[in-house]
C-alpha positions in Angstrom: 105.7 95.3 116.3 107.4 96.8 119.2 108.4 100.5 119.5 112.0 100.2 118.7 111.4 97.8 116.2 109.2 100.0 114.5 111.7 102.7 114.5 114.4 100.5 112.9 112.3 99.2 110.4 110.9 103.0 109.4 114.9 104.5 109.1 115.5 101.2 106.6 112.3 102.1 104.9 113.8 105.6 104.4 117.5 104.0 103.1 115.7 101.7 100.8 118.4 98.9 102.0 115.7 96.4 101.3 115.8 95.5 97.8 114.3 91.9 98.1 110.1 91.8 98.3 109.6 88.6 96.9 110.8 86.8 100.0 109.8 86.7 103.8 107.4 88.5 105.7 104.8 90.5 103.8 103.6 92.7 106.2 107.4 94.0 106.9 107.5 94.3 103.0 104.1 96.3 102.6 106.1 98.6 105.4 109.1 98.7 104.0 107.2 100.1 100.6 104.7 101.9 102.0 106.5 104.3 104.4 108.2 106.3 101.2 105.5 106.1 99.1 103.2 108.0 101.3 106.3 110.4 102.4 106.6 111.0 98.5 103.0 112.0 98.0 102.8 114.2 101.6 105.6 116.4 99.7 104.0 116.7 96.2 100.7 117.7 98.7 102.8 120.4 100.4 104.4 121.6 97.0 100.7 122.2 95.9 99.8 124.4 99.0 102.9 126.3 98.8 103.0 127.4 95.1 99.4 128.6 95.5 99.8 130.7 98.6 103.0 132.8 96.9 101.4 132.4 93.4 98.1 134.2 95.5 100.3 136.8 96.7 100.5 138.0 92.9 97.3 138.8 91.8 93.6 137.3 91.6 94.5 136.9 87.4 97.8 135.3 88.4 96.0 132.5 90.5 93.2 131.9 87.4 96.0 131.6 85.3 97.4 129.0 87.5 94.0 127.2 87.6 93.3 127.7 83.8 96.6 126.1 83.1 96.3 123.4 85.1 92.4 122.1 83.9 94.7 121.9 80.4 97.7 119.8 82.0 95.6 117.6 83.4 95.7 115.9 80.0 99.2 115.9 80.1 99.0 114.5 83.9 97.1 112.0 82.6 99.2 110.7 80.1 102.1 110.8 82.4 100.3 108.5 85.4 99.1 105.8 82.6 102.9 105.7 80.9 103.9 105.5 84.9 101.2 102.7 85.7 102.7 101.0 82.5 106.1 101.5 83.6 105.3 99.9 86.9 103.7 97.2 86.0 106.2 96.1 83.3 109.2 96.7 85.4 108.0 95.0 88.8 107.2 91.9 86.6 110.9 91.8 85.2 112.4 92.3 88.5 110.5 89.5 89.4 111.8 87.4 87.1 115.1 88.4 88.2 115.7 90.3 85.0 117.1 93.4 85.4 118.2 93.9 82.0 115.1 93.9 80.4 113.6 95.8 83.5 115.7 98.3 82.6 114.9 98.2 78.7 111.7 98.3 79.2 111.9 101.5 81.7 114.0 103.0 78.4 111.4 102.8 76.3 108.5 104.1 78.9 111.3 107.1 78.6 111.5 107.5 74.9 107.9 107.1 74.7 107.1 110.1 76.8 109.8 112.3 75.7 108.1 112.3 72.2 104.6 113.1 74.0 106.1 115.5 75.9 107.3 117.1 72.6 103.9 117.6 71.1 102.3 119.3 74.5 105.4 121.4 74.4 105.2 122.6 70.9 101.1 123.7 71.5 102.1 125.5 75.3 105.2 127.4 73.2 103.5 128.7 70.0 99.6 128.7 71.4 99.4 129.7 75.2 97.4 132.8 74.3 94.7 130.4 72.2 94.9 128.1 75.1 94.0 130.6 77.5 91.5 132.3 75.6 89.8 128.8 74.9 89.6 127.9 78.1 87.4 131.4 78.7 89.8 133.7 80.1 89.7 137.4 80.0 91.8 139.9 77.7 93.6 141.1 81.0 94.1 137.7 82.5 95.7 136.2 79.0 98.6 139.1 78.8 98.9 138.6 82.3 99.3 134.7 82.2 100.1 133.2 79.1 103.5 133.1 80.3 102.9 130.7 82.5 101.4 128.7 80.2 104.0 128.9 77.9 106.5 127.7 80.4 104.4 125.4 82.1 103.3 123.7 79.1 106.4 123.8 76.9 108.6 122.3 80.1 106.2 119.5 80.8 109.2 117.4 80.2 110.1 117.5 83.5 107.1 116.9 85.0 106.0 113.7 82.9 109.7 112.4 83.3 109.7 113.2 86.8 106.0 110.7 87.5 107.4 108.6 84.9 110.9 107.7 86.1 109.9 107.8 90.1 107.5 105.0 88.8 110.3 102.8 87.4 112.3 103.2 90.6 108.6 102.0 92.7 108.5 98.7 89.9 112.0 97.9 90.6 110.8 98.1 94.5 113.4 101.4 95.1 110.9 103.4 96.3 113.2 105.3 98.5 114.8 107.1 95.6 111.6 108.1 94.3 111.1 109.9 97.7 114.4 111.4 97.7 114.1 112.7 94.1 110.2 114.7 94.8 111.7 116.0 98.0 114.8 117.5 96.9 112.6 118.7 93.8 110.2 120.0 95.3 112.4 121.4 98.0 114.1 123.1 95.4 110.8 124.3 94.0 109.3 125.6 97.2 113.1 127.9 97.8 113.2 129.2 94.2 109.2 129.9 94.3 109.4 133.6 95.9 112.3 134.4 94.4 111.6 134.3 91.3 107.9 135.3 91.7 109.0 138.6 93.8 112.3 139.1 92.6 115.7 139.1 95.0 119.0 140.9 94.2 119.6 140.4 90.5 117.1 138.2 89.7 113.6 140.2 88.8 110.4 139.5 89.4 109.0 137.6 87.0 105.1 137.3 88.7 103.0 134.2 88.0 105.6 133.3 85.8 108.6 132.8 88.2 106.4 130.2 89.6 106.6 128.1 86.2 110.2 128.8 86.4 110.8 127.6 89.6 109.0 124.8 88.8 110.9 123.5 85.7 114.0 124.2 87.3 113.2 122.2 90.6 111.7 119.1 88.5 114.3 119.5 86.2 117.5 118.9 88.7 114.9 115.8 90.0 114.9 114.6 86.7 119.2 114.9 86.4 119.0 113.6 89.8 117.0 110.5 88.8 119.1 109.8 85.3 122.3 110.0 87.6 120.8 106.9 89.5 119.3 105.1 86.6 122.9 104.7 85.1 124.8 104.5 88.3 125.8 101.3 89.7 124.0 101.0 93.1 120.8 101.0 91.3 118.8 98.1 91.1 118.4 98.8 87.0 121.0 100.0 85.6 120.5 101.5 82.4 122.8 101.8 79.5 122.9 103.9 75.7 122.9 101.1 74.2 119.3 100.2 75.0 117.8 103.6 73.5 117.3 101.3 70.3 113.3 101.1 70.2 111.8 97.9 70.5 108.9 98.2 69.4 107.3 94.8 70.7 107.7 96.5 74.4 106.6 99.7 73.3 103.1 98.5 72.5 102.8 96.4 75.3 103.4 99.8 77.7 101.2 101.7 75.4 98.3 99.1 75.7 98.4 99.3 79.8 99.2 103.1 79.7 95.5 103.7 77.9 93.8 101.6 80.9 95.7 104.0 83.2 94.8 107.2 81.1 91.6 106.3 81.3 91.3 105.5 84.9 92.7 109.1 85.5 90.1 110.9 82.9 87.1 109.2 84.3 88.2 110.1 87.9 88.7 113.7 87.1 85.8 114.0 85.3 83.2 112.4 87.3 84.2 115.0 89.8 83.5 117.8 87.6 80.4 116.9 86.7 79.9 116.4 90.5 81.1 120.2 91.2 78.6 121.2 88.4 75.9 120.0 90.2 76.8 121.2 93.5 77.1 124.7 91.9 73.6 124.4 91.5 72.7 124.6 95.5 74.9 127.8 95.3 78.4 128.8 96.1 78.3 127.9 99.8 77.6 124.3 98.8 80.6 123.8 96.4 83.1 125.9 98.5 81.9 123.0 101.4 82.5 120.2 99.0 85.5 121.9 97.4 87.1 122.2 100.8 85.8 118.8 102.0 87.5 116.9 99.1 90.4 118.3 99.3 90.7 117.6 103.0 89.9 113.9 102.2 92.5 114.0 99.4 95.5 115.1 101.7 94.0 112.5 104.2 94.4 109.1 102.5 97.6 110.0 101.3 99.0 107.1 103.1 96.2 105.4 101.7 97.4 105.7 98.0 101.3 104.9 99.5 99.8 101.4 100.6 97.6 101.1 97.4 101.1 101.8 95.0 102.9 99.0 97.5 100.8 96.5 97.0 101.1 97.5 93.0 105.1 96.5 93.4 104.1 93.6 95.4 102.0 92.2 93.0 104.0 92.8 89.8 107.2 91.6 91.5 105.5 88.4 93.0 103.9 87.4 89.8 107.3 87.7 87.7 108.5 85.1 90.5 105.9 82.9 89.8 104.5 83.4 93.4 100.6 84.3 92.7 99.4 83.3 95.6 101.6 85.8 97.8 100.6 88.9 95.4 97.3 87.7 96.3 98.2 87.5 100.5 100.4 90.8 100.1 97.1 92.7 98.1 94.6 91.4 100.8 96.7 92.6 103.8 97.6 96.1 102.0 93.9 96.6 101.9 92.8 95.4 105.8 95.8 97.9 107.1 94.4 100.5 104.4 90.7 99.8 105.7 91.8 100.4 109.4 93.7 103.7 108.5 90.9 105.2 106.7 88.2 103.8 109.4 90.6 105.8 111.8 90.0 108.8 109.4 86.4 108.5 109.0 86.0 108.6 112.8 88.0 111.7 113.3 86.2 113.6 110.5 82.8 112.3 112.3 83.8 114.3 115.6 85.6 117.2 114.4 84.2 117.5 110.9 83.4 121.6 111.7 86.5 122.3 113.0 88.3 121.1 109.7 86.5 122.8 107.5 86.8 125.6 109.7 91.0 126.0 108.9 89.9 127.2 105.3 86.8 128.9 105.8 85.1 130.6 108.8 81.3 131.6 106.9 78.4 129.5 108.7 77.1 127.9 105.7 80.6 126.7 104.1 81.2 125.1 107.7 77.9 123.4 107.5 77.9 121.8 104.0 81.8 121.2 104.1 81.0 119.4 107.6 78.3 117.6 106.1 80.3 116.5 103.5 83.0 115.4 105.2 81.2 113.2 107.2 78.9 111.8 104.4 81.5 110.8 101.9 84.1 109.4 104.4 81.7 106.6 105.3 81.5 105.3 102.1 85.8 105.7 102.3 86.0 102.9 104.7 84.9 100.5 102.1 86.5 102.1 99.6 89.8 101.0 101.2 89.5 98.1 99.7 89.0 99.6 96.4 91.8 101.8 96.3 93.9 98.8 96.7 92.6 96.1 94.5 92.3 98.7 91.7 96.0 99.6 91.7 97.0 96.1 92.5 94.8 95.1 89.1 97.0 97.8 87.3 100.0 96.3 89.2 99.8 93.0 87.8 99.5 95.0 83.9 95.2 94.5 83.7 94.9 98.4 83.4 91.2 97.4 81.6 89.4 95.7 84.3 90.0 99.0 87.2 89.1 101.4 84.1 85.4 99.3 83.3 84.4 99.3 87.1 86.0 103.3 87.3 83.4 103.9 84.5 80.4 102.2 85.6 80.6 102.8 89.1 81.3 106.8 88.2 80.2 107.5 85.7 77.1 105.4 84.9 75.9 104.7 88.4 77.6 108.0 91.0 76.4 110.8 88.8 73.3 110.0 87.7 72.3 108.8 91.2 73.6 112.3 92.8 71.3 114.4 89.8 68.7 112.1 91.1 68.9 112.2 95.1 69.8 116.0 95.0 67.3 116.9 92.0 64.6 114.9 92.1 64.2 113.2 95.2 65.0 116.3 97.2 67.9 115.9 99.5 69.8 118.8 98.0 73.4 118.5 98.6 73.2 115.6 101.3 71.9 113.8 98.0 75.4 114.2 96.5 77.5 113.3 99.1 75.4 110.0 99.8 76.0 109.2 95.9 79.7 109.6 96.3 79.4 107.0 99.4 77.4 104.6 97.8 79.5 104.8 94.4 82.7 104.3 96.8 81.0 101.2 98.4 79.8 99.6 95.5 83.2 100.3 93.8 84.7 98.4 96.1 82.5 95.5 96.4 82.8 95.1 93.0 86.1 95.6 92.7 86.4 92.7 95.3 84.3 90.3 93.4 86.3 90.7 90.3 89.3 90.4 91.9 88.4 86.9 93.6 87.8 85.6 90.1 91.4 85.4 89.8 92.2 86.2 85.8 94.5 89.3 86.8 96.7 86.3 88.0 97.5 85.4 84.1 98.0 89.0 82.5 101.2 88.8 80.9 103.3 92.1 80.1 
């Protein structure tokens, strides 16, 4: 693809003017896709950075409270990325059936469905943030300090679940553009309003951690106005109408029953990484501040991995509605060889300059060493895992949220921890153990993951 070309393509990626994936060239569609997908997830990265520097600038209770809160949210995170896989996978497949109405029906009900979730989680932030807290082992101090937060965070989740959820039904319906504009002007929004209403300016007080929970309702909030505007406007490629907030229940099973495959994609991921930081906490702080720092270079990193992986997702649930199983196939294969070279890229730069990464965040010899080490363990295993990343979400894109949440399960949980307690513990390698578990665990995730996916049944899931 020549330079100017390129160019062209990449501002049409940004307009979204290319509505049509189930036609010509796959690699220009995988582009087209990709490009505001991976924008999209750079801004949510930056958003995180941000709101912990100024929420730092508070106090060292203010940024436990932050961290405490969020170990609880996860659950509603969770809940909000399996309705949003669901939402996906259901919508793509009516778009490519060339059924917008029921796209859009079904993207109603993925709505109601998490507005009542949403209702529950807010009820428990609003009348127990304090319990919460103090459950989750924090101090007198830091509970009067933060619960707040909580309270806000946790009673307004609202905005965050229908934020995931309603950017998801915009990637199904191949508008992945909107989705980008939404996060950025909501997180935009967010990053302006979060030092003022943390430190106060002109009339507006300081409100302390808790301006930041402001800031962020507020911010997610106008995205979610922003994204209704769009659902029920007439350049959208669902339109959605009143008249189809009448619950069906038929479709509101069928999301439910992918949403739990995605829910427990999420869980096993999340945890499986806990119980790996509990066992590097057992080499000693300098150990887990290396592989704390090393994972979450590797996690801002293959961002534009996870924009291709969430492409080839709409690809596949778009190309299935139009009875074209053979091009999901072609569009999932190529997704992965482009994802493969980026994160080979990745791996190699990480092999050369591994110290002077880690170095950014932290300048102590031994945090260097182990995050180096780290870094250039683990990212070796992320070359095969390329594959993985892509197959797994294209499985969920095709509505077979049970066959990625199996291999998730028995490549993480029965096979990467046990083998890290074993190479670190017992067979002495210490931490160099754990980071060759994670590799291995990546590449046998994605070999199996490939095998499965050869076999061909995803091709007959119906949603």
């Amino acid at each position: 693809m020549r330079l100017s070309s390129l160019v062209k393509n990449f501002m049409l990626a940004i307009k979204g003017e290319q509505k049509d994936f189930v036609t010509g060239n796959i690699n220009k569609a995988i582009f087209m896709l990709s490009i505001p997908m991976i924008l999209e997830m750079v801004m949510e990265s930056l958003f995180a950075v941000v709101d912990i520097y100024f929420v730092g600038k508070v106090s060292v209770n203010a940024v436990a409270t932050v961290a405490l809160t969020e170990s609880v949210i996860m659950i509603v995170y969770a809940i909000a990325i399996g309705l949003s896989m669901a939402a996906t996978a259901v919508v793509s497949r009516r778009i490519g059936e060339k059924n917008p109405e029921k796209a859009a029906e079904a993207g109603m009900q993925a709505i109601i469905i998490t507005t009542v979730v949403s209702m529950v989680f807010s009820a428990i932030g609003i009348f127990y943030a304090k319990d919460i807290l103090r459950l989750m082992g924090g101090e007198a101090s830091l509970i009067e300090e933060g619960y707040g937060y909580t309270k806000i965070m946790l009673g307004g989740n609202l905005t965050v679940m229908l934020l995931f959820l309603i950017n998801a039904i915009f990637r199904g319906a191949g508008d992945a553009s909107i989705a980008m504009r939404v996060l950025w002007i909501a997180n935009g929004i967010n990053i302006i309003l979060d030092p003022i209403f943390i430190f106060g300016l002109g009339p507006i007080p300081a409100f302390g951690v808790e301006g930041a929970a402001i800031a962020t309702n507020i911010g997610r909030g106008i995205g979610v106005v922003i994204q209704v505007i769009a659902l029920t406007g007439t350049f959208s490629v669902i339109r959605m109408h009143w008249r189809q907030l009448k619950i069906k229940w038929k479709t509101i099973k069928n999301i439910v029953n992918i949403a739990l495959g995605g829910i427990g994609q999420y869980m096993i991921g999340t945890l499986s990484w806990l119980f790996l930081v509990r066992i590097s906490a057992e080499f000693g702080s300098e150990v887990l501040a290396g592989y704390a720092i090393a994972f979450r270079i590797i996690m801002f990193t293959i961002l534009p991995s996870w924009g291709l992986s969430n492409a080839a997702a709409t690809l596949v649930g778009q190309n299935l509605g139009a009875g074209q199983p053979d091009r999901a196939e072609q569009s999932v294969w190529k997704s992965a060889f482009y994802n493969m070279i980026f994160l080979g890229g990745v791996s190699l730069v990480f092999g050369i300059w591994a110290e002077e990464f880690v170095r950014l965040f932290s300048s102590e010899a031994e945090v260097v060493k182990y995050g180096a080490m780290a870094l250039r363990v683990i990212c070796c295993g992320y070359v095969f895992f390329a594959y993985g990343m892509v197959i797994g979400q294209s499985f969920n894109g095709a509505g077979d949220t049970r066959t990625p949440t199996i291999i998730n399960f028995f490549c993480f949980w029965m096979f990467e921890v046990p083998l890290a307690w074993v190479l670190s513990r017992s067979l002495g390698f210490g931490p160099l153990g754990i980071f060759l578990a994670i590799a291995i665990a990546s590449a046998l995730f994605a070999v199996v993951s490939v095998l499965v996916f050869r076999k061909g049944n995803w091709k007959t899931v119906e949603v």
